[in-house]
C-alpha positions as semicolon CSV with decimal commas, in nm:
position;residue;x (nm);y (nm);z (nm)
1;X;9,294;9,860;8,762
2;X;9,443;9,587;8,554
3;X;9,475;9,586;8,182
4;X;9,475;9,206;8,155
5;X;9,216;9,102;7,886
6;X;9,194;8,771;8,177
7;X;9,124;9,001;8,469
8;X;9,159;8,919;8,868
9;X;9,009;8,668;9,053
10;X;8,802;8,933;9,151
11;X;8,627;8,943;8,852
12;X;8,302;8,688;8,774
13;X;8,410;8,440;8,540
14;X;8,802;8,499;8,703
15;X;9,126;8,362;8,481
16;X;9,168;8,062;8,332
17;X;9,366;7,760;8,491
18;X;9,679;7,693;8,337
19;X;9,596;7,384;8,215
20;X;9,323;7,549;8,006
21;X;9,612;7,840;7,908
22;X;9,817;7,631;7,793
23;X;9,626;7,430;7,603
24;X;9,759;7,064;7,806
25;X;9,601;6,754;7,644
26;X;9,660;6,406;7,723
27;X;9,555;6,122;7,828
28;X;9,287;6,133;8,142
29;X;9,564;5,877;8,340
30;X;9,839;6,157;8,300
31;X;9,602;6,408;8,427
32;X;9,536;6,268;8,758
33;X;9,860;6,119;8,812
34;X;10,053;6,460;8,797
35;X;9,981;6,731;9,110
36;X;9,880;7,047;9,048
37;X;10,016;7,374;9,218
38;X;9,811;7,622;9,370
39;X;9,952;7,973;9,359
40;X;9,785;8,329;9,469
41;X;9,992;8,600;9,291
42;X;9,935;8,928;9,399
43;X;10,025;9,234;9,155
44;X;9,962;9,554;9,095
45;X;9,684;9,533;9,395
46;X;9,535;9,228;9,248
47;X;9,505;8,836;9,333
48;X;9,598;8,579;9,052
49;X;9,475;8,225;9,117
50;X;9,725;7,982;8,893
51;X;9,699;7,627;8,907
52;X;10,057;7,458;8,719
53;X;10,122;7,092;8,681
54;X;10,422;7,061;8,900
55;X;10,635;6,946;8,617
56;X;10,596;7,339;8,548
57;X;10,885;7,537;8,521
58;X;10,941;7,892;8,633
59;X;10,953;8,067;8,308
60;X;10,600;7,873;8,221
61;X;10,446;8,026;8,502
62;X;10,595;8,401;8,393
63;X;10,438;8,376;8,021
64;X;10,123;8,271;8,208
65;X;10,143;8,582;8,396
66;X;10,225;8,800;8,117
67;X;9,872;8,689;7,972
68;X;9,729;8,816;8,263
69;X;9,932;9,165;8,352
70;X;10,098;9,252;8,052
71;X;10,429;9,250;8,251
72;X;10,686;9,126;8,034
73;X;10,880;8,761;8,167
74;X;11,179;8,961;8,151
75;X;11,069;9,238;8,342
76;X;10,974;8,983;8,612
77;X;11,048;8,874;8,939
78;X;10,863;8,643;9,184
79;X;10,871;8,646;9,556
80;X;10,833;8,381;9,773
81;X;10,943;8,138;9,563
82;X;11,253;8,094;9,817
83;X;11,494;8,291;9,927
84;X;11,622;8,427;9,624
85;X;11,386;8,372;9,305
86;X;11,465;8,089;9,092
87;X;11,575;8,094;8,755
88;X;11,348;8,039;8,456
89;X;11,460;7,675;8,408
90;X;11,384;7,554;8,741
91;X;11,068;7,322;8,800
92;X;10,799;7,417;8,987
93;X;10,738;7,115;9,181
94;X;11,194;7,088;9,277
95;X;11,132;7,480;9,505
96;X;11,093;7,358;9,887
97;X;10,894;7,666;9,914
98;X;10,620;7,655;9,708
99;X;10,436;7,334;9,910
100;X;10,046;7,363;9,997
101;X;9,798;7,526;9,836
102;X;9,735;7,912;9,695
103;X;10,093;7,934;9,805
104;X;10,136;8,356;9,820
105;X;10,338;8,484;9,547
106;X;10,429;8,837;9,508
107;X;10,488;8,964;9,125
108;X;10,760;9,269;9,106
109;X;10,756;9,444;8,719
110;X;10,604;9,677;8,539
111;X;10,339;9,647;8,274
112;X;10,434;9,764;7,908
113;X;10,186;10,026;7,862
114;X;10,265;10,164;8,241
115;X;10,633;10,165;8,083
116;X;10,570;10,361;7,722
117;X;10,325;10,598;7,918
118;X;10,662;10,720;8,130
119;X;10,843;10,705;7,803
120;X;10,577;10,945;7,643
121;X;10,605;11,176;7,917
122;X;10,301;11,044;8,106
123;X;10,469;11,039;8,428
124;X;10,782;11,286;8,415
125;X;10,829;11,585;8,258
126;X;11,155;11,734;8,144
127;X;11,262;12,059;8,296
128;X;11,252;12,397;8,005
129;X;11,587;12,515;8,101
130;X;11,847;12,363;8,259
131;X;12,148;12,571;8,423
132;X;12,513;12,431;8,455
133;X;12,641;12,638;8,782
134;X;13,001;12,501;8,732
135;X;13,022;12,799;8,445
136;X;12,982;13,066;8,694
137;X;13,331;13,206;8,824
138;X;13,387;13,297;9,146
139;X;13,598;13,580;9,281
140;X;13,853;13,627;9,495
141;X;13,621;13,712;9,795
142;X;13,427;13,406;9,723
143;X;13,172;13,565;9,547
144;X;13,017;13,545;9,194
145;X;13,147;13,891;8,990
């Protein structure tokens, strides 16, 4: 259950491409000059096709993401981008891992509304009354008196 207004790629019309997300114009010689980058992110039970220009960075993918899970770029981190995940500034196309296409991805983080629902209580509840044994004394014998 996602609470993307994009959806998966499960659903019909599926998310946009980033391209299309993030609104890249140019001229049609720029366009097919530059490779695109097939990811599959998987979150939260879910596949996420993404298609980046390679010139991409990292932190370009995570706002894409966010539009699509709600998960905060902060709150973020990728797997399988490497060995250990890349910083934001790093370009898509410079990681020696991410080579082929619908490269796996995992996404690690937690939506915001999965976050204020444990904040609310949703999730945890605080105990009515809680007792401090240290206050009890102990006897001589080694028991309470």
């Amino acid at each position: 259950p996602s609470s993307s207004p994009a959806g998966p790629s499960s659903s019909a019309a599926g998310p946009p491409s980033a391209a299309a997300a993030a609104g890249s114009a140019g001229p049609a010689d720029d366009a097919a000059a530059e490779k695109e980058i097939s990811l599959a992110v998987r979150w939260n039970g879910e596949t996420y096709p993404i298609e980046l220009p390679e010139s991409s960075t990292v932190y370009e993918l995570k706002e894409l993401l966010f539009s699509m899970t709600n998960v905060l770029p902060s709150r973020m981190k990728l797997l399988g981008l490497g060995a250990r995940p890349p910083a934001d500034d790093v370009v898509l196309g410079d990681i020696k891992a991410v080579k082929g296409e619908n490269h796996r991805v995992m996404l690690v983080g937690s939506s915001e509304a999965a976050i204020s629902a444990v904040g609310a209580g949703g999730a945890m509840k605080e105990a009515e009354e809680v007792v401090n044994d240290l206050d009890y004394e102990v006897g001589e014998g080694g028991r309470d008196e």
